[in-house]
N, C-alpha and C positions, 0 to 999 in steps of 0.2 A: 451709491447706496444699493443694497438687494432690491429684491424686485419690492418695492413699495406703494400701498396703495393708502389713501386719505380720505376717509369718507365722511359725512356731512350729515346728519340729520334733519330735517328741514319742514316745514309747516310754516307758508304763507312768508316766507324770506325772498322775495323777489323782487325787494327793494335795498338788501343786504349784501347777496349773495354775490356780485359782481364785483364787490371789492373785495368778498371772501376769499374767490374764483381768483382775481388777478394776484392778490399774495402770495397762495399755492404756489400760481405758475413762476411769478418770481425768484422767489425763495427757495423751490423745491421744484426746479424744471422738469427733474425725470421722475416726477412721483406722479400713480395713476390718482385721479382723483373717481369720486362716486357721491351723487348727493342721494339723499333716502328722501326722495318725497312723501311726505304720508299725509296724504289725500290733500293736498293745498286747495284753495277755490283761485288762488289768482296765480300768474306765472310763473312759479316754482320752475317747474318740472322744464318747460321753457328755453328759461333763463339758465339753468345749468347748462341744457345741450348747447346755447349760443357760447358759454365758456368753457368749453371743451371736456366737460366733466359726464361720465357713464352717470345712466339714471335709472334708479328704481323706483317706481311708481303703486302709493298704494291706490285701491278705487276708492275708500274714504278713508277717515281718518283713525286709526288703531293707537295711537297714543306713542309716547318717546322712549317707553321700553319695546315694544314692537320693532321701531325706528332703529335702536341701539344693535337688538340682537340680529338684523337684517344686512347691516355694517359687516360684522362682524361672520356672519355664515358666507356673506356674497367675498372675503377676504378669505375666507380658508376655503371655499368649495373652488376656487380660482386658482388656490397657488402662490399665495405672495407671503413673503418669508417676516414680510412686519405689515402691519397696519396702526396709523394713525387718525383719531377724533379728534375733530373740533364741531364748535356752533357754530353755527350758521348765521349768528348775530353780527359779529365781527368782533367778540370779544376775548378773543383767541389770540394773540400773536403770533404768526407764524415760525417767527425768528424761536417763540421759546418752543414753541412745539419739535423745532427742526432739533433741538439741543436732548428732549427726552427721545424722540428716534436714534441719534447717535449713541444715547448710552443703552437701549435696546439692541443693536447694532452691534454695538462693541460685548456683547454680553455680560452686562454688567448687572442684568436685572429682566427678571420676563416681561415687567409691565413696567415704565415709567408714568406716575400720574401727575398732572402740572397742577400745584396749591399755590392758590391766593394769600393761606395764614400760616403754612410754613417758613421759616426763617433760615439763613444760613448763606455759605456761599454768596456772600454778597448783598442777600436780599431779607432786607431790617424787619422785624417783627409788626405788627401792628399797620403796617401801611396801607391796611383798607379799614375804613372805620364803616363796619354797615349798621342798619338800622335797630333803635331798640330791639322791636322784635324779631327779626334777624340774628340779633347777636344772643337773643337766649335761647331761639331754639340752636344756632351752631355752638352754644355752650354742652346744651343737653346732648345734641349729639355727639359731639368729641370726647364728652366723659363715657354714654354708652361704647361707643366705638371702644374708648381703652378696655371696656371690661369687655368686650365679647371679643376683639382681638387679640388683647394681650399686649400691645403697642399703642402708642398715641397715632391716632389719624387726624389731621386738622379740616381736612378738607373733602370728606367724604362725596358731598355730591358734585363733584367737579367732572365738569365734562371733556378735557384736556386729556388723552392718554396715547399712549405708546406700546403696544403689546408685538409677541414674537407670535411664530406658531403654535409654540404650546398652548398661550391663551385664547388663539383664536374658538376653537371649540367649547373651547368651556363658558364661553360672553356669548357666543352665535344662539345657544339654545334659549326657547323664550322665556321669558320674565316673569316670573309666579305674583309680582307685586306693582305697586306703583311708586319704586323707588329703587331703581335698575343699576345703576352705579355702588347703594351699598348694598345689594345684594352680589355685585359681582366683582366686590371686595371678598364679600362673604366664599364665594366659590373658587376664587383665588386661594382663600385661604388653606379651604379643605384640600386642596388639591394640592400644598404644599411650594406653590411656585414663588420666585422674588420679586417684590412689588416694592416698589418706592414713590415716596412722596419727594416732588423735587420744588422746591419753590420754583415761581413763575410770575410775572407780571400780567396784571389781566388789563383790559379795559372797558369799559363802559359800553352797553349795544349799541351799534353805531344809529338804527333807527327803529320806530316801534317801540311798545312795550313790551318788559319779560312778562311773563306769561307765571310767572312764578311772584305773587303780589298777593298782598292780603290772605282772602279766606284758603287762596290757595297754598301762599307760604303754611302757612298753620295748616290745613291737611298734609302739607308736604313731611313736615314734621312728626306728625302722627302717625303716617303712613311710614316712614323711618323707624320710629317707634315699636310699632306693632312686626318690622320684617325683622327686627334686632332681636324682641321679645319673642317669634318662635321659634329663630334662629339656636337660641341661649337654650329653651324648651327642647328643640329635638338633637343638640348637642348632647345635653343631661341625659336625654331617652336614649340616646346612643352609646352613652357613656356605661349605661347598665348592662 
């Protein structure tokens, strides 16, 4: 594979990260790994270097857009000709991750992104049932998503991706919102490069809670919301 690097976003995963770490090295021996610590209080930062993974450290905490575009700049100010995301949960597969690298690789696409609600290729429609409320805010957003892209996206805030050099710069710069993934769909867009939804099998965190629950799914949603709706707004301003 080209020079490949794997980077990890991470807050307080030092009870995860070790079987994150050993899949990598499994599955993807000659790939550099890098975890993004940002600001953990318990042995993040640590635990990576025991797993042989480069670390960037923030002094507290800046949040998972911070986290994302720090991946992403530390992959293009370096040189590496593709870069892959996963959580740091363990929710990630390695095996499907390693299949969206290959078809980045093969240039078949500038960003490969790995969906839970995509169907195809194998992988049956419906086979995560999430939560009532869950399932109306990814209603809400995959209808927005059609109107502002133009295309169906199922899975917008998936944190699963695959990008070349072209997108390294354009993800690397920081996050205007709190919803980092679809705005950097959003930026893919304008910038005209090939992005696909590939299905993918996810699994469950392996320990801890997501962080994404409750009042926070519902901001999370809103906050989707509101980056679509100036999106759509400075489109139309542009368009004049």
């Amino acid at each position: 594979m080209p020079q490949t690097i794997v980077f990890i976003p991470a807050l307080n995963e030092e009870a995860n990260l070790p079987v994150v770490l050993g899949e990598l090295r499994a599955e993807l021996p000659g790939v550099d790994v890098l975890v993004v610590d940002d600001g953990s209080t318990d042995r993040t930062a640590a635990v990576a270097r025991v797993g042989g993974a480069e670390v960037v450290s923030f002094g507290e905490n800046r949040g998972l857009r911070e986290g994302i575009a720090a991946g992403y700049r530390y992959a293009h100010e370096h040189g590496y000709d593709i870069a892959g995301r996963v959580d740091a949960d363990g929710q990630h597969p390695v095996e499907e991750l390693r299949r969206l690298l290959e078809l980045v690789q093969a240039g078949e696409y500038d960003v490969a992104i790995g969906s839970r609600f995509a169907a195809g290729e194998g992988y049956e429609a419906y086979r995560y049932e999430p939560s009532s409320s869950r399932r109306l805010g990814t209603a809400l957003l995959r209808r927005a998503m059609r109107v502002v892209l133009g295309r169906p996206f199922h899975d917008a805030t998936s944190g699963m991706y695959a990008v070349n050099a072209k997108a390294m710069p354009l993800l690397g710069v920081p996050y205007e919102t709190g919803a980092p993934e679809v705005e950097s769909l959003l930026r893919l867009r304008a910038a005209g490069l090939r992005v696909a939804e590939i299905p993918v099998n996810m699994r469950d965190r392996a320990s801890g809670e997501s962080k994404l629950r409750g009042r926070r799914a519902v901001e999370l949603v809103l906050t989707v919301a509101g980056t679509l709706l100036f999106y759509g707004l400075w489109r139309r301003w542009r368009g004049k």
